[in-house]
Backbone as XML, in Angstrom:
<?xml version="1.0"?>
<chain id="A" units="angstrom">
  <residue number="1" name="UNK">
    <atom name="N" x="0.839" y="-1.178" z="0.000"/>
    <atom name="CA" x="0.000" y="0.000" z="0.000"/>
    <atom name="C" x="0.886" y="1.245" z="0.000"/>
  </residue>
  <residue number="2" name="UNK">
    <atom name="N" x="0.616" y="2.012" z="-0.757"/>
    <atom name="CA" x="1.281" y="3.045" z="-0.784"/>
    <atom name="C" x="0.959" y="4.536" z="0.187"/>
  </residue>
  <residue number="3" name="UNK">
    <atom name="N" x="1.704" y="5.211" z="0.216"/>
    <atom name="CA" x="0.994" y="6.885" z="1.105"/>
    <atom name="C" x="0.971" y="7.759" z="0.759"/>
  </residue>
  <residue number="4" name="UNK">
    <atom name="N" x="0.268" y="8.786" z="0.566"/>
    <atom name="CA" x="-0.051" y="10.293" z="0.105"/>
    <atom name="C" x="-0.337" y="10.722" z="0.563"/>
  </residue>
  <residue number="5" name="UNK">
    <atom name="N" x="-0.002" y="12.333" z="0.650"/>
    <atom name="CA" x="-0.505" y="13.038" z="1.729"/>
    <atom name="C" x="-0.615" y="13.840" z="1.041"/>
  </residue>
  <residue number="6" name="UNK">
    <atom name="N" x="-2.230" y="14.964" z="1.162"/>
    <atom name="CA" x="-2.647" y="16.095" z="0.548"/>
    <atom name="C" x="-2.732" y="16.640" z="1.040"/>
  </residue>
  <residue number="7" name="UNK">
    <atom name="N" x="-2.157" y="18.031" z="0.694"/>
    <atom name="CA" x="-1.846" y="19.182" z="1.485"/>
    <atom name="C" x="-3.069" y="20.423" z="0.925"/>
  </residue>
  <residue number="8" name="UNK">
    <atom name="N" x="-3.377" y="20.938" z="1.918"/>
    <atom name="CA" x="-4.760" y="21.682" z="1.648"/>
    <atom name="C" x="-4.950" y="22.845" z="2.507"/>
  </residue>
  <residue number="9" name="UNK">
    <atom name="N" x="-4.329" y="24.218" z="1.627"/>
    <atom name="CA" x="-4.355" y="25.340" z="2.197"/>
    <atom name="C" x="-6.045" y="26.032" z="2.183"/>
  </residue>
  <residue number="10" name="UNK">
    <atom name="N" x="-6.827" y="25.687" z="1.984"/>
    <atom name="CA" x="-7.976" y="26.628" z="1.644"/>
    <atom name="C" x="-9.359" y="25.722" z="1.889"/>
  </residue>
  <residue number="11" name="UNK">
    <atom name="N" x="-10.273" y="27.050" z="2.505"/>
    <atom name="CA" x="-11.094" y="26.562" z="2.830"/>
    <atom name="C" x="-12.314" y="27.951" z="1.999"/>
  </residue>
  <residue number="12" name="UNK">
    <atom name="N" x="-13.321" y="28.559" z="2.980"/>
    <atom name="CA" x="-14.272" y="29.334" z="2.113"/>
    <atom name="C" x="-13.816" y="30.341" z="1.374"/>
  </residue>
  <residue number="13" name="UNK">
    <atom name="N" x="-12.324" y="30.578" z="1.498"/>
    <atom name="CA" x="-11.273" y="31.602" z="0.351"/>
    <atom name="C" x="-11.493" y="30.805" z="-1.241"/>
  </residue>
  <residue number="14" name="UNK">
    <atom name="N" x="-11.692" y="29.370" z="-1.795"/>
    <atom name="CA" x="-11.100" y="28.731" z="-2.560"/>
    <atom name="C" x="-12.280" y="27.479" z="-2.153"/>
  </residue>
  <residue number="15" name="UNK">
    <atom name="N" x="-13.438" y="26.794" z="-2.169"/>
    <atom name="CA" x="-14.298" y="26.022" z="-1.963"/>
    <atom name="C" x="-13.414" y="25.218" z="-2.724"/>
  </residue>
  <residue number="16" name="UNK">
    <atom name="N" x="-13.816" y="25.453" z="-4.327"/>
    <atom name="CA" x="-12.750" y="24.633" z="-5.321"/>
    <atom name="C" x="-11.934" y="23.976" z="-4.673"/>
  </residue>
  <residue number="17" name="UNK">
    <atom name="N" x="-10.475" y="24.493" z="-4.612"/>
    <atom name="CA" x="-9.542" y="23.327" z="-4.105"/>
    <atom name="C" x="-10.065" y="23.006" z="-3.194"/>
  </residue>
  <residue number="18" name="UNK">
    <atom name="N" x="-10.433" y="23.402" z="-1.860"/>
    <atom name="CA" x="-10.267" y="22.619" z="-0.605"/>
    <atom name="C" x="-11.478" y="21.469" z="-0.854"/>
  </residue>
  <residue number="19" name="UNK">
    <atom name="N" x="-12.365" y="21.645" z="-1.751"/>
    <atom name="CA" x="-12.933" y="20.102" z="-2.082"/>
    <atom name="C" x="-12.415" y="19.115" z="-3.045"/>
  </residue>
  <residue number="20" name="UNK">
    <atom name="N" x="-11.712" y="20.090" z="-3.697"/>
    <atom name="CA" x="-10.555" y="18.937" z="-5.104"/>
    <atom name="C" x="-9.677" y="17.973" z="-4.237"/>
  </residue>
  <residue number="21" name="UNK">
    <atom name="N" x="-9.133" y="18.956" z="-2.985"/>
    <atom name="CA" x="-8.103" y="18.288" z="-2.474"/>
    <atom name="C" x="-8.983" y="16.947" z="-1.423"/>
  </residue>
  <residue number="22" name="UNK">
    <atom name="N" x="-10.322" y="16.779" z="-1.459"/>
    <atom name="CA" x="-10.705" y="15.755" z="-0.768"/>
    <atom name="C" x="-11.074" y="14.935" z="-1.417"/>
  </residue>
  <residue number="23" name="UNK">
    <atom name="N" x="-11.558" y="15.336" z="-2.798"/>
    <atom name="CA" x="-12.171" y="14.349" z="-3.653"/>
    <atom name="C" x="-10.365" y="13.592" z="-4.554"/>
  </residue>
  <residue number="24" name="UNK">
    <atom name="N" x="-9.720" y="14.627" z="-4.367"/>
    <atom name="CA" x="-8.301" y="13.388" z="-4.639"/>
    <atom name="C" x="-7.904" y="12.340" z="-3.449"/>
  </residue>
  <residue number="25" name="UNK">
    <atom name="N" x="-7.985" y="12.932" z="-2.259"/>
    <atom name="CA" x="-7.694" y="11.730" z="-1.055"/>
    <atom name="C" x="-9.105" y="11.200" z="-1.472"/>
  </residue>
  <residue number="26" name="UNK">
    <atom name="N" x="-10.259" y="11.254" z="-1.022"/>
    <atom name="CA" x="-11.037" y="9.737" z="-1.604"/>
    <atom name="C" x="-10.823" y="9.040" z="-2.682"/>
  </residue>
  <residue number="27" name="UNK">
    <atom name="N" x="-10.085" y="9.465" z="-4.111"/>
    <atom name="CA" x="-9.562" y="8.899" z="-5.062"/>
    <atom name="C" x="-9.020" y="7.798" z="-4.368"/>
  </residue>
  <residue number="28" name="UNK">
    <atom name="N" x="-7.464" y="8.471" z="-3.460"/>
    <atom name="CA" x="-6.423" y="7.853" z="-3.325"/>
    <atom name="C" x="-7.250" y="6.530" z="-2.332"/>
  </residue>
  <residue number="29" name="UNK">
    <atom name="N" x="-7.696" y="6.647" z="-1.426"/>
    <atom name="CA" x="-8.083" y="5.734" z="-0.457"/>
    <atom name="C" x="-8.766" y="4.490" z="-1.496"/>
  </residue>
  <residue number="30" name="UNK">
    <atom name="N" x="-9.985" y="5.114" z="-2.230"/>
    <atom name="CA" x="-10.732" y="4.074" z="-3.472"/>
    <atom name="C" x="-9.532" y="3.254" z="-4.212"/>
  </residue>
  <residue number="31" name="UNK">
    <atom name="N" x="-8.614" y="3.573" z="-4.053"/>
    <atom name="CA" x="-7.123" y="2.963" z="-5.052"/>
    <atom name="C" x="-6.468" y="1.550" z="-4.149"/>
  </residue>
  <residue number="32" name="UNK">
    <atom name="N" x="-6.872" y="1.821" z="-2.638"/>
    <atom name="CA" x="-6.075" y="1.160" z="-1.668"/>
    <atom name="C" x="-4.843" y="1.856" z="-1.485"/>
  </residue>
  <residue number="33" name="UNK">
    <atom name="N" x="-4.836" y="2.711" z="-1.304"/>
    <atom name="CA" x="-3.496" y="3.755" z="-0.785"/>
    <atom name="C" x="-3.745" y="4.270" z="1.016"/>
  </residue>
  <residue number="34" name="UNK">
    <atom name="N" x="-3.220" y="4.606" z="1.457"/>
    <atom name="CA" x="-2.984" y="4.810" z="3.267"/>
    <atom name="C" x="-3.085" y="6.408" z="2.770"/>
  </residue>
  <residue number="35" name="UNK">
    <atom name="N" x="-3.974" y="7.613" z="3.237"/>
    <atom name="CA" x="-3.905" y="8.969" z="2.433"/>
    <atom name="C" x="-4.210" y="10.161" z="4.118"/>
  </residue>
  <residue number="36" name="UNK">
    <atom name="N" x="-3.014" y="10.871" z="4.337"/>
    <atom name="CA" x="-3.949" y="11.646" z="4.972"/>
    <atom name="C" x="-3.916" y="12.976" z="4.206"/>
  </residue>
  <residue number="37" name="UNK">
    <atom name="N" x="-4.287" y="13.439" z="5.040"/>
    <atom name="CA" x="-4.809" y="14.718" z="4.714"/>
    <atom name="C" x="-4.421" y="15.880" z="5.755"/>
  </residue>
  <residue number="38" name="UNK">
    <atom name="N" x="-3.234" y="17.064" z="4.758"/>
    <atom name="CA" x="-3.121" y="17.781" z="5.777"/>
    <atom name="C" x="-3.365" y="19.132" z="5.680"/>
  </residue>
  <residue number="39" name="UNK">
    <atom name="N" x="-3.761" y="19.731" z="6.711"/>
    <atom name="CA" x="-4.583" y="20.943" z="6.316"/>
    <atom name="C" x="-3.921" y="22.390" z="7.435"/>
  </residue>
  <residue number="40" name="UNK">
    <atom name="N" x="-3.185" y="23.032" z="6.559"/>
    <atom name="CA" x="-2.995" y="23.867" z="6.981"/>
    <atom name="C" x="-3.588" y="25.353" z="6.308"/>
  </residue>
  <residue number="41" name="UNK">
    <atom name="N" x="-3.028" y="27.144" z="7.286"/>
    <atom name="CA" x="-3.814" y="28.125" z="7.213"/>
    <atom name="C" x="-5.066" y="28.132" z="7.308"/>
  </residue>
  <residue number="42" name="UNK">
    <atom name="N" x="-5.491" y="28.552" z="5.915"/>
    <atom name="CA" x="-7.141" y="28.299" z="5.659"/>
    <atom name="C" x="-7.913" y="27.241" z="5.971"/>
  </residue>
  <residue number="43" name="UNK">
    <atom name="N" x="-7.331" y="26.487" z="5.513"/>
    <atom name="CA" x="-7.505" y="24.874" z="5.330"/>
    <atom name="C" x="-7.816" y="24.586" z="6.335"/>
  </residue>
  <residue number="44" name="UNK">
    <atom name="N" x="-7.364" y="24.442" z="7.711"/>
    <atom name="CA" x="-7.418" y="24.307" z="9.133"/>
    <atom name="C" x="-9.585" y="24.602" z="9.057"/>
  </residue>
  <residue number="45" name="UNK">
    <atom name="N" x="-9.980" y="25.145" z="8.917"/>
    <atom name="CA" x="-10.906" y="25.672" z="9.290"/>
    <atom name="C" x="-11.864" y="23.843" z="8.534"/>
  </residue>
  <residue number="46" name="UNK">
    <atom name="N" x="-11.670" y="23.560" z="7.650"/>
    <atom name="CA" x="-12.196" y="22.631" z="7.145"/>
    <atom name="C" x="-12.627" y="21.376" z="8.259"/>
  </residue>
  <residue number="47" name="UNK">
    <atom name="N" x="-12.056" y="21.100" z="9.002"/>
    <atom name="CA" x="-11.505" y="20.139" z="9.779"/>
    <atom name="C" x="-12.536" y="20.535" z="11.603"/>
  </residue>
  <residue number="48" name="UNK">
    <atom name="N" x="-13.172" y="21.816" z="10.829"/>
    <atom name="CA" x="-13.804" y="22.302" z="12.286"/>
    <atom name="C" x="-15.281" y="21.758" z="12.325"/>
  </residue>
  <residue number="49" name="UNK">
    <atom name="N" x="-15.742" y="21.412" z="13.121"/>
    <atom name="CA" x="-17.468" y="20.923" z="12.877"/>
    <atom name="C" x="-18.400" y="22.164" z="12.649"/>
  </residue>
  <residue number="50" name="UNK">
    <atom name="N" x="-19.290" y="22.209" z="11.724"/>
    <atom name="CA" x="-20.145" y="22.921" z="11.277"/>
    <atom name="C" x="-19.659" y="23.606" z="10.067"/>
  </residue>
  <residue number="51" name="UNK">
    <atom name="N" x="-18.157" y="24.245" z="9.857"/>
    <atom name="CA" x="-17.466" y="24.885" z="8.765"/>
    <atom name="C" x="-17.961" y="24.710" z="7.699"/>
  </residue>
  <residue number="52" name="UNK">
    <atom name="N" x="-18.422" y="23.408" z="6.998"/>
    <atom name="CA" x="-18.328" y="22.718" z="5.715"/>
    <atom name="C" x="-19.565" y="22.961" z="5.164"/>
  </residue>
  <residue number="53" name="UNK">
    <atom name="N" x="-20.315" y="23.027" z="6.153"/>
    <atom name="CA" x="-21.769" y="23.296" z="5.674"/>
    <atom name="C" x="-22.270" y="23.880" z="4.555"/>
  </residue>
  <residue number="54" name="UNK">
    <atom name="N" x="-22.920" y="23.920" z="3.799"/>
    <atom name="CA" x="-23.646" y="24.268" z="2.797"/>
    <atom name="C" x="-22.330" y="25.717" z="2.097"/>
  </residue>
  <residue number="55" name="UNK">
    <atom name="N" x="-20.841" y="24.884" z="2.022"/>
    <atom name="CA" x="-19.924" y="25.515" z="0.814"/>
    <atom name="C" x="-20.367" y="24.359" z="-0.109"/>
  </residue>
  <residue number="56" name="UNK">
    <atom name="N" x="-20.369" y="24.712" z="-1.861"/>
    <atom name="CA" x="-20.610" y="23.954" z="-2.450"/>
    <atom name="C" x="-19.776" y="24.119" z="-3.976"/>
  </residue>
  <residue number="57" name="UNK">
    <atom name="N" x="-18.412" y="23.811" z="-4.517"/>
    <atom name="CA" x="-18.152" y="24.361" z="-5.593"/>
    <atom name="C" x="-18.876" y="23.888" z="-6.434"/>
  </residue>
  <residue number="58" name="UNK">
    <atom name="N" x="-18.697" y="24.676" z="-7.934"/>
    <atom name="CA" x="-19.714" y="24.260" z="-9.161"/>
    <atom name="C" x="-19.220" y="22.987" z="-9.725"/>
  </residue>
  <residue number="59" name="UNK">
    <atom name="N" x="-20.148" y="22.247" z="-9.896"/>
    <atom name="CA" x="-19.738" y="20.829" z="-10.130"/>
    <atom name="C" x="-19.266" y="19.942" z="-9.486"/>
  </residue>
  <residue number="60" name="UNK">
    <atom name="N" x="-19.015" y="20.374" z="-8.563"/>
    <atom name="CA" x="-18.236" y="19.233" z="-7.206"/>
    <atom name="C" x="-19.628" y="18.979" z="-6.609"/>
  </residue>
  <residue number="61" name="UNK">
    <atom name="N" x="-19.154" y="17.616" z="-5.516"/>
    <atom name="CA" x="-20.426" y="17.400" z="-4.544"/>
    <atom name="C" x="-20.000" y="18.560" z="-2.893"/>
  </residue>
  <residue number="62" name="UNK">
    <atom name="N" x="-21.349" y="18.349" z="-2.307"/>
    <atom name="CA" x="-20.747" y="19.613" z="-0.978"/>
    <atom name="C" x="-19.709" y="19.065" z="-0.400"/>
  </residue>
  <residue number="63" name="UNK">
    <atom name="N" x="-18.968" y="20.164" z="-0.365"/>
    <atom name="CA" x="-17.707" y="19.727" z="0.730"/>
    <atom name="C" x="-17.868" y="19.139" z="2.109"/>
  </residue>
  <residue number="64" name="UNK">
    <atom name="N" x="-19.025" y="19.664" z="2.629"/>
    <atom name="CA" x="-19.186" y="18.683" z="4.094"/>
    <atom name="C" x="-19.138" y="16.883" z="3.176"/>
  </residue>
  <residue number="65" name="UNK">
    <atom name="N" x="-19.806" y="16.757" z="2.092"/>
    <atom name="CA" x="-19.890" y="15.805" z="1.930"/>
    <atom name="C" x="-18.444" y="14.581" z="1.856"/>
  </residue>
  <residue number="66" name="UNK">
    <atom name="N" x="-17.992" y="15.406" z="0.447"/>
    <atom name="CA" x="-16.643" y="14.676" z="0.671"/>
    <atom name="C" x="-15.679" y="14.718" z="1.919"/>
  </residue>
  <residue number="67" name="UNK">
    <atom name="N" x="-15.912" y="16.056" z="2.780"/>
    <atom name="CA" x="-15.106" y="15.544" z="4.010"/>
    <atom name="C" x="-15.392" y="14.053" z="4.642"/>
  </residue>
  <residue number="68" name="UNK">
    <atom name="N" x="-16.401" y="14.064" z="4.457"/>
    <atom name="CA" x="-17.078" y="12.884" z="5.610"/>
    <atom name="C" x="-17.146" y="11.888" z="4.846"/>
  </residue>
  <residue number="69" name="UNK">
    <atom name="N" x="-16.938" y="11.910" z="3.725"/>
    <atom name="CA" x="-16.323" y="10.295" z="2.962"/>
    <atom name="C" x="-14.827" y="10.164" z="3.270"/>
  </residue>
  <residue number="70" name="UNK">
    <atom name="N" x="-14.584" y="11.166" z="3.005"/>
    <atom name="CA" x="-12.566" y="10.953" z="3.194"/>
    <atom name="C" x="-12.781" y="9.991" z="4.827"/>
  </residue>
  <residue number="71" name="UNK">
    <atom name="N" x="-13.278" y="10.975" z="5.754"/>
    <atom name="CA" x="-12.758" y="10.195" z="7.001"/>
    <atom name="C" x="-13.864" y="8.595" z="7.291"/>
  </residue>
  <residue number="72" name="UNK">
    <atom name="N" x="-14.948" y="8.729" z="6.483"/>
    <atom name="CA" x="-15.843" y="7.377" z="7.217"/>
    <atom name="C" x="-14.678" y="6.440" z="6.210"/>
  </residue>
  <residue number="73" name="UNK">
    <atom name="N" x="-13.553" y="6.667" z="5.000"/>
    <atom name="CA" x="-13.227" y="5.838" z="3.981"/>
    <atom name="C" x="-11.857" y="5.400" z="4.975"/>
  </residue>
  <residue number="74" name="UNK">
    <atom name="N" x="-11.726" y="6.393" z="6.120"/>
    <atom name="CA" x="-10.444" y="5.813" z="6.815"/>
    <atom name="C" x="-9.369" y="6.622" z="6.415"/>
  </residue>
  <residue number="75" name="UNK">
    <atom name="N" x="-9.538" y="8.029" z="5.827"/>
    <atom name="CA" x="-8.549" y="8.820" z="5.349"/>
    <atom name="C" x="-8.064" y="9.306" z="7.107"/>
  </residue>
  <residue number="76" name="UNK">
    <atom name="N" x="-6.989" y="9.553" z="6.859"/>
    <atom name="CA" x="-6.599" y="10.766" z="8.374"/>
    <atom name="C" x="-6.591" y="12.139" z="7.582"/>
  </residue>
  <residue number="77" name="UNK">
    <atom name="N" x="-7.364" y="13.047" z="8.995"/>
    <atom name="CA" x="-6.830" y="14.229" z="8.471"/>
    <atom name="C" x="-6.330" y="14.919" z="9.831"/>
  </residue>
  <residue number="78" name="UNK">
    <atom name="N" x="-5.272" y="15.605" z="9.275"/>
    <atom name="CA" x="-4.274" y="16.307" z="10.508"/>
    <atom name="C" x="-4.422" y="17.780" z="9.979"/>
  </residue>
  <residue number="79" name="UNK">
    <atom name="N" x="-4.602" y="18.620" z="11.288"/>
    <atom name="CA" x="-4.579" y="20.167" z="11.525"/>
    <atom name="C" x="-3.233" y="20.653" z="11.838"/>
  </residue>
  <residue number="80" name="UNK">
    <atom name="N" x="-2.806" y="21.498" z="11.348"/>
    <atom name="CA" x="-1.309" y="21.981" z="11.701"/>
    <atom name="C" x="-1.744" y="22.936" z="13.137"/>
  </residue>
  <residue number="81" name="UNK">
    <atom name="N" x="-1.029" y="22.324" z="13.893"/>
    <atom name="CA" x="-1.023" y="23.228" z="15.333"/>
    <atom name="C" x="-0.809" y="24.619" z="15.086"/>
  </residue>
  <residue number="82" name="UNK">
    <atom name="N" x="0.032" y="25.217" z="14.457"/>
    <atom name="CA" x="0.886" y="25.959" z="14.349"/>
    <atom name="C" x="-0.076" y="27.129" z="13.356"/>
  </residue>
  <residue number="83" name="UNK">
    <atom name="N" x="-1.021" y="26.534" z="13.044"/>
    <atom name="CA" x="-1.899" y="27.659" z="12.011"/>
    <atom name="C" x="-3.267" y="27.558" z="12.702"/>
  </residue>
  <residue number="84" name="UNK">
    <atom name="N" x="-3.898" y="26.162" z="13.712"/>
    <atom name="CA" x="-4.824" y="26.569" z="14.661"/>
    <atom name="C" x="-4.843" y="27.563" z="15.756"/>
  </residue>
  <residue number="85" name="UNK">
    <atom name="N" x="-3.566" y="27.316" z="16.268"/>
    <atom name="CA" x="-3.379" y="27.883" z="17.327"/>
    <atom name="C" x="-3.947" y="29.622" z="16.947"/>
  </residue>
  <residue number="86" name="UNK">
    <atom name="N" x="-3.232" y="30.600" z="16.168"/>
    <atom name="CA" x="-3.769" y="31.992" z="16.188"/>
    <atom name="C" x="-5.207" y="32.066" z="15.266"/>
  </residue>
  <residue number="87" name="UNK">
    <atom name="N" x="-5.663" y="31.084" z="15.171"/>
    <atom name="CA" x="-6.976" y="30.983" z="14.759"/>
    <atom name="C" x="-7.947" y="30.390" z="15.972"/>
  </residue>
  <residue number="88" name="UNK">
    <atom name="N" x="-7.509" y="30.226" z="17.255"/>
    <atom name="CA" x="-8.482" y="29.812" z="18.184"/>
    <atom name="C" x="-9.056" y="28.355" z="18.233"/>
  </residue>
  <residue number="89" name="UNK">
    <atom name="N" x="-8.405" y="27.635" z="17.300"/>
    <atom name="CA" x="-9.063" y="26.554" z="17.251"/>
    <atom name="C" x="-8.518" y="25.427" z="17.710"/>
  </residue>
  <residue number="90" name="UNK">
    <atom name="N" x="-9.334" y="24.539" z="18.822"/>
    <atom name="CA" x="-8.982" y="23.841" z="19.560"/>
    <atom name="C" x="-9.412" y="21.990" z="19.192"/>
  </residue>
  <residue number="91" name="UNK">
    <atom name="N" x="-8.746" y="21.045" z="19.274"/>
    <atom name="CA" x="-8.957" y="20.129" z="19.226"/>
    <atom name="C" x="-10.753" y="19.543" z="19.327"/>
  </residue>
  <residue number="92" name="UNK">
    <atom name="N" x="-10.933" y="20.103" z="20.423"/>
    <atom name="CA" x="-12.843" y="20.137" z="21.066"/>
    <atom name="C" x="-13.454" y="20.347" z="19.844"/>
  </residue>
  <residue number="93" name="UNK">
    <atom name="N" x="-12.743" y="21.426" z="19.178"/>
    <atom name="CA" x="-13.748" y="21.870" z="17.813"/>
    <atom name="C" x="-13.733" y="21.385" z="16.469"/>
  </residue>
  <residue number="94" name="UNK">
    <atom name="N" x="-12.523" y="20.175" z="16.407"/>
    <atom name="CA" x="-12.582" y="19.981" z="15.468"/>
    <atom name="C" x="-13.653" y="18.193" z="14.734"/>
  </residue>
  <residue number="95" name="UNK">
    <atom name="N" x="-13.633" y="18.136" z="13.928"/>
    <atom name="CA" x="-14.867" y="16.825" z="13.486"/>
    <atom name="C" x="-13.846" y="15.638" z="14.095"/>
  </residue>
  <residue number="96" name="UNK">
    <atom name="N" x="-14.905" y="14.717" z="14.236"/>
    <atom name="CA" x="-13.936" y="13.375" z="14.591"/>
    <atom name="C" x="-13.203" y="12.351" z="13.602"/>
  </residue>
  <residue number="97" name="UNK">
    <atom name="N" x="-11.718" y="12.163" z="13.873"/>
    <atom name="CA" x="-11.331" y="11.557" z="13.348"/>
    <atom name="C" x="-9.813" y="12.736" z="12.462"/>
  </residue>
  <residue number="98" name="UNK">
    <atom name="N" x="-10.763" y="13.854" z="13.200"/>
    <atom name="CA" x="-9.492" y="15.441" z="13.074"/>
    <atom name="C" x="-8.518" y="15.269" z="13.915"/>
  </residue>
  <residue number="99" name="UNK">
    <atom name="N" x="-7.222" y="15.175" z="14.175"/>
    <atom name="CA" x="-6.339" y="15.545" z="14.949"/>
    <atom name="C" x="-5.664" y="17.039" z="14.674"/>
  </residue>
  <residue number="100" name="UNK">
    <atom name="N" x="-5.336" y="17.587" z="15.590"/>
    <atom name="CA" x="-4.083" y="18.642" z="15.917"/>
    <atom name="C" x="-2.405" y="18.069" z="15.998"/>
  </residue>
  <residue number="101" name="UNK">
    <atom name="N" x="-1.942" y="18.237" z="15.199"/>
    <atom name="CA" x="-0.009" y="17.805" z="14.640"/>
    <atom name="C" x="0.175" y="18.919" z="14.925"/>
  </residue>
  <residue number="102" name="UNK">
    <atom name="N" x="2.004" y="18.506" z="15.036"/>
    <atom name="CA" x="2.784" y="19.242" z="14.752"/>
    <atom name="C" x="3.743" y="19.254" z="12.894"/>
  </residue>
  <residue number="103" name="UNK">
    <atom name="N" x="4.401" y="20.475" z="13.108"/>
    <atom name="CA" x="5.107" y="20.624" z="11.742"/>
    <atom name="C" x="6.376" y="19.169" z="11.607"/>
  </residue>
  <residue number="104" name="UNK">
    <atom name="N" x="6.342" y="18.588" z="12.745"/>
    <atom name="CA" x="7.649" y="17.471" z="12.838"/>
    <atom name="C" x="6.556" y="16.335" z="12.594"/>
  </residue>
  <residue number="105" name="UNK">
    <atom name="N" x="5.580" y="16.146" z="12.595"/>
    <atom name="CA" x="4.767" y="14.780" z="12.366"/>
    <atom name="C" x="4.636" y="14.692" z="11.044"/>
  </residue>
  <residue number="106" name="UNK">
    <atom name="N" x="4.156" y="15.817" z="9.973"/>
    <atom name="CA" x="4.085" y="15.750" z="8.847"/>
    <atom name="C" x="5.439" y="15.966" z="8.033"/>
  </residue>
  <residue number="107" name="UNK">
    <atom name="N" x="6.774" y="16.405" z="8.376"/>
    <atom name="CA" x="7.641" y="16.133" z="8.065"/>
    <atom name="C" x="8.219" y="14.860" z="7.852"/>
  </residue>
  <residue number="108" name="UNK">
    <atom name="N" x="8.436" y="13.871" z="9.091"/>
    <atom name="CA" x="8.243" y="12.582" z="9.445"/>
    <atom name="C" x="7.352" y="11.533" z="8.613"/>
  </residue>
  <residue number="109" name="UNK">
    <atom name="N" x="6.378" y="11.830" z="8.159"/>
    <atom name="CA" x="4.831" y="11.212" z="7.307"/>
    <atom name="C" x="6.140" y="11.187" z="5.493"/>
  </residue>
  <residue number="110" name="UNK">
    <atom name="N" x="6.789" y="12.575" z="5.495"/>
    <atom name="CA" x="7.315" y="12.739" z="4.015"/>
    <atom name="C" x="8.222" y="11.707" z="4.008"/>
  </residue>
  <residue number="111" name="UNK">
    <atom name="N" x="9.145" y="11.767" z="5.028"/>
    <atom name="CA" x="10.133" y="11.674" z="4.809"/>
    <atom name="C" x="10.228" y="10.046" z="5.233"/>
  </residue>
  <residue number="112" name="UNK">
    <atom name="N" x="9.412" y="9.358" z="5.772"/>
    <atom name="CA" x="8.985" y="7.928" z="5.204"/>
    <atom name="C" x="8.441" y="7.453" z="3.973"/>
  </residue>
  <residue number="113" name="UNK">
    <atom name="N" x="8.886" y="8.551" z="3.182"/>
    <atom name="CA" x="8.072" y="7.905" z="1.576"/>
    <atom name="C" x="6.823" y="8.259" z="1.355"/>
  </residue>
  <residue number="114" name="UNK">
    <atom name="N" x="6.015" y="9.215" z="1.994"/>
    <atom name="CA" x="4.519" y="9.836" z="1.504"/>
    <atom name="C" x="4.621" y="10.802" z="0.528"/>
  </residue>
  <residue number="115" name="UNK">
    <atom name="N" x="3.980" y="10.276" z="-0.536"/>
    <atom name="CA" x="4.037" y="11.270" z="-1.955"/>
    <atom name="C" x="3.062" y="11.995" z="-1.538"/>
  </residue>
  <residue number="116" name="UNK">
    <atom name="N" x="3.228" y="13.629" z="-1.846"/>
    <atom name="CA" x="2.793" y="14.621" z="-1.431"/>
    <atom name="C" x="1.886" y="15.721" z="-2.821"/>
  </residue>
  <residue number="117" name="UNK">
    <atom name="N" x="1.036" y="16.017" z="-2.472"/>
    <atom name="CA" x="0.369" y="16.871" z="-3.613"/>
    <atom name="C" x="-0.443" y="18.047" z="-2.948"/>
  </residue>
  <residue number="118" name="UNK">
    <atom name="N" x="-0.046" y="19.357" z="-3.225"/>
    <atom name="CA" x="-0.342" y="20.138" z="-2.912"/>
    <atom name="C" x="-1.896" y="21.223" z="-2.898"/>
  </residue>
  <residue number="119" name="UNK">
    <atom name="N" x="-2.568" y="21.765" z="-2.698"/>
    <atom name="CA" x="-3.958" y="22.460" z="-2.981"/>
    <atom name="C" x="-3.864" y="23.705" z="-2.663"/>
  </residue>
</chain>
């Protein structure tokens, strides 16, 4: 099994990517690949409960939606501490199956061989 990790700066700045970048980790997971998902700045906000709600890009399905396939499919998704933190956002707030990382965990994730693609 292989690993990927999608990196996902944007959230209601950019609906577009920050749902491209979920509907590629459900790709990757549908493939049999190990995929998390990491979400920093904007992105961070994705990962919060209620956030996702009724954003919808054109032609995509709602982003609450594909969030919640990525994680019921067994995707991880990780919050960068480091971009929650001056955004107020605390572990409590985020959906389940969200963790709070550090910048050394997702370094660590690369540098074991996780092919990386950016949003």
């Amino acid at each position: 099994m292989g690993k990927v990790m999608v990196h996902n700066t944007r959230g209601k700045d950019d609906v577009e990517r920050a749902t491209l970048a979920f509907v590629v980790g459900n790709a990757g997971l549908s493939s049999g690949q190990e995929v998390t998902m990491l979400l920093t700045i904007e992105g961070v906000w994705v990962a919060t409960r209620g956030y996702a709600e009724g954003l919808q890009a054109e032609g995509f399905a709602p982003l609450s939606d594909v969030v919640t396939q990525f994680i019921q499919n067994g995707g991880v998704v990780w919050v960068c501490g480091a971009c929650a933190k001056p955004r107020g956002i605390t572990q409590e707030q985020l959906l389940d199956g969200a963790q709070i990382v550090g910048a050394a965990t997702a370094v660590e994730a690369m540098v074991n061989g996780a092919q990386t693609l950016s949003f």
